[in-house]
N, C-alpha and C positions, 0 to 999 in steps of 0.2 A: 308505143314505140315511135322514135321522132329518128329525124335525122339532118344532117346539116343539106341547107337550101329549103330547110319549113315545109319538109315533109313530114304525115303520118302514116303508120302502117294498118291497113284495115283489110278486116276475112269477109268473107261471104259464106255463110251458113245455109245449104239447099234444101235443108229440113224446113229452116222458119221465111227463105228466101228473104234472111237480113243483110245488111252491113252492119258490120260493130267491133269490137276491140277483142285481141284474142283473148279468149280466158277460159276457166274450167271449174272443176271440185277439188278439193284438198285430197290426198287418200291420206289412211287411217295414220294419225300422229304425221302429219306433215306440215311443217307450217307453212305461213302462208306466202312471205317470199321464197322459198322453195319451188311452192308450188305455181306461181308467176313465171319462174323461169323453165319451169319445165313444159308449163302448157303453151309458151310463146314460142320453144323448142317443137314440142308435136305440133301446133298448130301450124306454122311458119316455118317451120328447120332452122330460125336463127337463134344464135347464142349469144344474151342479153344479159347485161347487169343493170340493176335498178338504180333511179337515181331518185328526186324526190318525192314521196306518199304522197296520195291525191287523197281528195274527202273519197270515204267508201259510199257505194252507189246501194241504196235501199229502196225496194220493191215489191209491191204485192204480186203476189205469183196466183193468186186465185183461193177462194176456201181458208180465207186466212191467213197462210204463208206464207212470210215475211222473205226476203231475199236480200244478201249483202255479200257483195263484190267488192274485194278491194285493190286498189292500182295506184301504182307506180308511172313518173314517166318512165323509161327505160331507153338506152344504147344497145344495137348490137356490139358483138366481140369478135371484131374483127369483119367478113366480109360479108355485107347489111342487103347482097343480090339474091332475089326470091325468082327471077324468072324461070329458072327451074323446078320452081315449086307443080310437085303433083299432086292434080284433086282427088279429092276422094270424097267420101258417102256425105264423113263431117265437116269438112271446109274446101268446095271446088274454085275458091279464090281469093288469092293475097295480093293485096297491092298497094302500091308506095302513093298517095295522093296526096296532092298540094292543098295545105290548111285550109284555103277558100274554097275548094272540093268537097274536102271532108264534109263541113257542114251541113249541106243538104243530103250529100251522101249516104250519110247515118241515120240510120232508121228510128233510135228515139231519142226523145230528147233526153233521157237522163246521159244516154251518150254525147248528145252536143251542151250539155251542161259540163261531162268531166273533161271534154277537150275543151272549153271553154278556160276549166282549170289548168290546163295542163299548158296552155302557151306560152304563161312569162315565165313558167320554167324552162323551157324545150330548151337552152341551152345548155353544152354538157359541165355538166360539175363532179367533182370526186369528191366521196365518202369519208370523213375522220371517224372512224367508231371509237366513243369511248363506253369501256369494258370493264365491270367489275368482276371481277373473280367469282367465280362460282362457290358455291356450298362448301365450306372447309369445316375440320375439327372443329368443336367448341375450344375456344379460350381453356377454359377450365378446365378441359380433358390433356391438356397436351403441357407438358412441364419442363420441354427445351427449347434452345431458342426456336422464339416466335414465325423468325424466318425462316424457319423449316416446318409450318404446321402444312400438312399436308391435304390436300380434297378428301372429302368425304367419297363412299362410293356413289352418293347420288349427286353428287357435286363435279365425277368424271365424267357420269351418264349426261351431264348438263353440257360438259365440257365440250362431249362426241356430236350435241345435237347442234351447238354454234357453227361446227364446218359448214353445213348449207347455208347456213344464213351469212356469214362470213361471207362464203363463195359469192353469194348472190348480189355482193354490194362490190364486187373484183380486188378485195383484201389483199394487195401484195406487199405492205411495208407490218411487221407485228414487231410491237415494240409491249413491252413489258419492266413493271416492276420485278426485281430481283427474286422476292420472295416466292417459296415452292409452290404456295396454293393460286398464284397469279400464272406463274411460269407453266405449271400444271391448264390451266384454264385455257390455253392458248397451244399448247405442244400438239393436242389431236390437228389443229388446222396446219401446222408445221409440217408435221407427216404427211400429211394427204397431198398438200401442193409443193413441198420445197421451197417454199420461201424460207429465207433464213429469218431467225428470231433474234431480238436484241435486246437484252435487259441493261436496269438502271437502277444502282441503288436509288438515285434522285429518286425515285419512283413508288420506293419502299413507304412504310409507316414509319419507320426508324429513322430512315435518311432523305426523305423527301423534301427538297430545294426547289424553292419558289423559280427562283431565275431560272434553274438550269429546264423546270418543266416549260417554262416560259418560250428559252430556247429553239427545246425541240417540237413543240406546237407551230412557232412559229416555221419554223424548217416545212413541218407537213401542211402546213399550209398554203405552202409555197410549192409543190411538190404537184407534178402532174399523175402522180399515182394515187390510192385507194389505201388507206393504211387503219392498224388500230391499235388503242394504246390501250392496255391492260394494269388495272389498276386496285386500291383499295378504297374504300367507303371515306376514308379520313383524306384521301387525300385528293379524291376528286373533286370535291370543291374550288381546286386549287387550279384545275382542268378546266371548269366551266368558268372561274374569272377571267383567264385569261381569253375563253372564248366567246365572254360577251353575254354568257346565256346563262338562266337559273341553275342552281343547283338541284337536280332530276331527285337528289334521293334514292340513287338505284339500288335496286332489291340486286342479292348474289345473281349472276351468269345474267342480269339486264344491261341493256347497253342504250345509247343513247347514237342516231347515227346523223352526225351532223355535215349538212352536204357544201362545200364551199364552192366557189369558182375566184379563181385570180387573189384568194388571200381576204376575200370577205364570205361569212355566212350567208346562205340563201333559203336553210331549210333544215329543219332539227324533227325526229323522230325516233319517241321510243319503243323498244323490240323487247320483247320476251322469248325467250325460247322454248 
């Protein structure tokens, strides 16, 4: 957690009497930005969207047991004041310290190695998710038009588990390919927040137009909000030219979350759900 004036946010643990970085265990099928924001939430009480993946922290825990933590810098959402934080058994303190603090601060060093990482990003940036559609009919099985093939059932289930991970990058602009099994991929995270959805034939397999994706990239780019563009295998290619970056190859309901500031890239990561 960072905040503008090169601040970080750090707990005190009265079990191990550490300083260090909030974090937790996953529970059962949760993943793992999810689960970043929920333990920054118990830990702290603030509400946090993630911005760019840090390297994950690996550890021997004793007996052979390996340990891996993985982190995000992070933004609060909205008001980022802890002084009202109540201690308790697991963290009896939070507090905002100035980067040159932190350092000695922090109890190990694999901690003063990820904040080490985490500085030339501490500026805030927004999220472009690109998104491929989840699990759809096979080709073969379906013999009307293509623009109507619709999610499989495990391709809805895929659909339901993107809202957290969505949430957790503060997703408010969903922009979409026309077609059902894209529009399908993206409508659970419509219901849950209200953000309104915008489809594009441009966007389609059928009718997908170089410039006009060009366009609207460059719009979200520009764009101090958090958005993502739901697409198809064939035509995201067309998605990473224009942003400079490889083409991912992404498997159905993968995304690729690429973080800008001011209309350049500063950081690309892919998410599985």
């Amino acid at each position: 957690m960072t905040r503008k004036g090169d601040e970080v946010l750090l707990v005190h643990r009265p079990r191990y009497d550490d300083w260090s970085f909030p974090k937790g265990k996953l529970e059962p099928d949760e993943h793992a930005t999810t689960a970043a924001v929920r333990e920054v939430a118990e830990e702290t009480g603030l509400d946090i969207r993630l911005g760019p993946a840090l390297a994950p922290q690996r550890y021997d825990m004793g007996r052979g047991r390996m340990k891996r933590v993985d982190y995000w810098v992070a933004r609060a959402r909205g008001d980022d004041d802890v002084s009202g934080y109540v201690a308790n058994d697991e963290i009896d303190d939070v507090a905002w310290v100035p980067w040159a603090e932190a350092v000695p601060r922090l109890t190990y060093d694999y901690d003063r190695d990820t904040l080490k990482q985490a500085r030339p990003l501490r500026r805030r940036t927004r999220a472009l998710v690109v998104l491929r559609h989840a699990h759809a009919l096979p080709r073969r099985s379906w013999q009307l038009d293509d623009r109507r093939r619709p999610l499989l059932d495990h391709g809805q289930a895929e659909a339901e588990r993107l809202v957290p991970v969505l949430a957790a990058f503060d997703v408010a602009e969903i922009h979409s390919s026309s077609s059902v099994r894209c529009v399908a991929t993206v409508t659970p995270y419509v219901h849950v927040t209200g953000w309104p959805l915008r489809s594009y034939d441009e966007l389609s397999e059928e009718g997908h137009d170089a410039a006009a994706i060009e366009r609207l990239l460059g719009t979200l780019l520009s764009s101090g909000t958090s958005s993502v563009v739901c697409a198809h295998r064939t035509v995201i290619p067309a998605v990473a030219e224009r942003l400079a970056i490889t083409d991912p190859g992404l498997e159905p309901a993968e995304m690729l979350v690429v973080h800008h500031r001011k209309g350049a890239v500063v950081s690309v990561e892919r998410i599985s759900p």
